[in-house]
C-alpha positions in Angstrom: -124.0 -75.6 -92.9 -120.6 -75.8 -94.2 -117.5 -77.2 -92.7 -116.0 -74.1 -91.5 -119.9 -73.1 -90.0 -119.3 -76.3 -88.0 -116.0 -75.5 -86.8 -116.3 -72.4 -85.6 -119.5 -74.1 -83.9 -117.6 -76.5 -82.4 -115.0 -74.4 -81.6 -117.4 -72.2 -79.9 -118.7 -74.6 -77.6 -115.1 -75.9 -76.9 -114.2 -72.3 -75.4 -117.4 -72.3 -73.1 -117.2 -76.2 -72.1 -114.2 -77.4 -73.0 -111.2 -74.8 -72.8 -108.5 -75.1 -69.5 -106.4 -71.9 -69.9 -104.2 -73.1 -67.3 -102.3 -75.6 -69.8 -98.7 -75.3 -70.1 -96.5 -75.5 -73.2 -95.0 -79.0 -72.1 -97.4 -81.8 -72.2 -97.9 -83.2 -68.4 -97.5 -86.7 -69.2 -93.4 -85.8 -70.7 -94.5 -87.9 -74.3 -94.2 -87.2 -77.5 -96.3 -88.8 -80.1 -94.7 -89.0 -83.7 -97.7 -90.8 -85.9 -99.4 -90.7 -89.2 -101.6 -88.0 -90.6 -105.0 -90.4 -90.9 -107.6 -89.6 -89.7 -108.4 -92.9 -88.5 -105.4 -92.6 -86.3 -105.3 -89.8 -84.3 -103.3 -90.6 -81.0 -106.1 -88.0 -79.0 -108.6 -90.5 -80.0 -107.3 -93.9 -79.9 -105.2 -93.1 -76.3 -107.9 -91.2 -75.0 -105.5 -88.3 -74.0 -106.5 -85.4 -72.0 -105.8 -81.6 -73.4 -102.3 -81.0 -72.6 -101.4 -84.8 -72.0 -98.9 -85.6 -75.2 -97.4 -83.6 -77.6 -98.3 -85.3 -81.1 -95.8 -84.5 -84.8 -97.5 -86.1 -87.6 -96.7 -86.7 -90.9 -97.4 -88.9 -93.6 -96.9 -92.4 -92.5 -95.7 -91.6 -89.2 -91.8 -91.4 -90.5 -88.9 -90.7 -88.3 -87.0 -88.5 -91.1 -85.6 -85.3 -90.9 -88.0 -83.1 -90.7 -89.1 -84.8 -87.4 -85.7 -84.7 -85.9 -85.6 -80.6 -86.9 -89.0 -80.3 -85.2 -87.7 -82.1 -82.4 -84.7 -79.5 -81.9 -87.1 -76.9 -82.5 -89.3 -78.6 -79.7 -86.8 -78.9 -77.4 -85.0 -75.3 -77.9 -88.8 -74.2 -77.0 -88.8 -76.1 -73.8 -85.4 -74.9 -72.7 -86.5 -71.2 -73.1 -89.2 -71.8 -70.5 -86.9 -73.5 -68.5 -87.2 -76.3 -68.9 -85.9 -79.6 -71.0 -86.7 -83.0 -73.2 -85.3 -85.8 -72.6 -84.5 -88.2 -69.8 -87.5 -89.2 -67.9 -90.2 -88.2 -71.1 -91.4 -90.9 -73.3 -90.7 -91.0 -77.0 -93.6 -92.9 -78.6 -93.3 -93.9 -82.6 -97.1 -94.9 -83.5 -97.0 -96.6 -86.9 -100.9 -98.2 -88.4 -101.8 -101.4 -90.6 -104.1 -100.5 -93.8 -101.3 -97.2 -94.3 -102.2 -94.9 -97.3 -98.4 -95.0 -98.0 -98.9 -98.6 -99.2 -100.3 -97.3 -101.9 -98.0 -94.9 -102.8 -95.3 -97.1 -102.5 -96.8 -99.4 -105.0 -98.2 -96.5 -107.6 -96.0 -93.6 -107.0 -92.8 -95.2 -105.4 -90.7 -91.8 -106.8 -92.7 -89.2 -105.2 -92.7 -91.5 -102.1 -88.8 -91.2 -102.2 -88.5 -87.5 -102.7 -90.5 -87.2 -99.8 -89.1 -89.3 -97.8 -85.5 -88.0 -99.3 -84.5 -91.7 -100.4 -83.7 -93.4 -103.5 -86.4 -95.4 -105.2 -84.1 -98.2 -104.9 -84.1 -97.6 -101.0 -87.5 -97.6 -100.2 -87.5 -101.4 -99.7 -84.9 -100.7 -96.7 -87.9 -98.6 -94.9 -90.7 -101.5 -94.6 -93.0 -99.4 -96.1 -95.9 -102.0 -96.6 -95.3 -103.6 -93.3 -96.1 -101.1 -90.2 -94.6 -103.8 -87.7 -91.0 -103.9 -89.6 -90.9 -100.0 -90.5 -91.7 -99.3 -86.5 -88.9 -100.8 -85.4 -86.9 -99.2 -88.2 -87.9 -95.7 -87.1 -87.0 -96.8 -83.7 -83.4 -97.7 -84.5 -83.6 -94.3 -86.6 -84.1 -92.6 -83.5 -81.5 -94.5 -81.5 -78.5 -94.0 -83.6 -79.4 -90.1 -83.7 -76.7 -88.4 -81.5 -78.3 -85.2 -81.5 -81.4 -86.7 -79.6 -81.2 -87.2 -75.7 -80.4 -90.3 -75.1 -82.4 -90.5 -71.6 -86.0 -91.0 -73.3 -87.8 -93.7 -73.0 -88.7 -94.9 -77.0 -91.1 -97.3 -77.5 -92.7 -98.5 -81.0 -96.1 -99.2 -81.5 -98.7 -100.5 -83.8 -102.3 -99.7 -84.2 -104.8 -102.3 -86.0 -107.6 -100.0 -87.9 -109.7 -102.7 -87.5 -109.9 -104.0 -84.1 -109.0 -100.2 -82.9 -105.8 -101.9 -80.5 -102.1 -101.3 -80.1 -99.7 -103.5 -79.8 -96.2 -103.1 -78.2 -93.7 -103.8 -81.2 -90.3 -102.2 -79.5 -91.1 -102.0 -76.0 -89.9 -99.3 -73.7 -86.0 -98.5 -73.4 -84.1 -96.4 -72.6 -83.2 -94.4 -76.4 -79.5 -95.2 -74.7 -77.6 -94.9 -71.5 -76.7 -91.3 -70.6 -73.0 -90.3 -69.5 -72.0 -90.1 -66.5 -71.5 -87.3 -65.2 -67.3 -86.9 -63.6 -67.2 -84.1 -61.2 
């Protein structure tokens, strides 16, 4: 059998055992997950999240960059169509891993890391990239000091160990920052 025979198997016996057609479009726990691609760190698996629970961006080393900020926008344009916003009271969760794959591009292909990470070479250093617990908290403080981004989430940065299979709270949960007041 091949992989997409298995799939579509699968995928089969998710829609008879598996499937809840009564899921909305925003996850019921208010979080968003912004982790790596790897497969050994999928935030489904590892947090034991329910369909519908979390909704999860990934991307090659779990980066806060741009592109997540746009999706983001995108996200939250989405939610405000159904009526609905981000932002204060949902949870912001940046999920960063030890034994990352960009390790090893930093160290063997450092220029294609920084065009995709739209840095200079010379700037990668600045990102942590070979130390998750440094470049968590960096992405965190990326995430602060973006205006665009409602400030009444709660962030919080963590790392997973790929070989114990824990977390552990690196930035624990804040407020992204305080909301105006409202004068009226």
């Amino acid at each position: 059998m091949n992989v997409i025979e298995t799939l579509t198997q699968r995928n089969a016996a998710f829609a008879i055992n598996g499937f809840s057609p009564g899921l909305k479009i925003l996850p019921s726990m208010a979080t968003l997950i912004i982790g790596c691609v790897d497969p050994r760190v999928d935030p489904v698996d590892i947090f034991k999240l329910q369909a519908g629970e979390a909704a999860i961006i990934r991307n090659i080393g779990g980066r806060v960059d741009k592109v997540i900020f746009q999706t983001m926008a995108v996200l939250r344009a989405v939610a405000q169509a159904a009526g609905k916003d981000v932002g204060a009271g949902w949870n912001l969760v940046v999920l960063h891993h030890t034994d990352c794959g960009i390790t090893g591009c930093f160290h063997h292909a450092p220029e294609l890391l920084a065009k995709y990470l739209g840095v200079a070479v010379t700037d990668l250093d600045a990102l942590a990239i070979t130390d998750p617990y440094q470049a968590v908290a960096i992405d965190v403080s990326a995430l602060k000091a973006n205006p665009q981004l409602p400030g009444g989430f709660t962030v919080t940065g963590l790392v997973y160990d790929v070989t114990t299979g824990c977390v552990e709270v690196v930035v624990p949960p804040a407020l992204l920052r305080a909301e105006p007041a409202l004068i009226g």
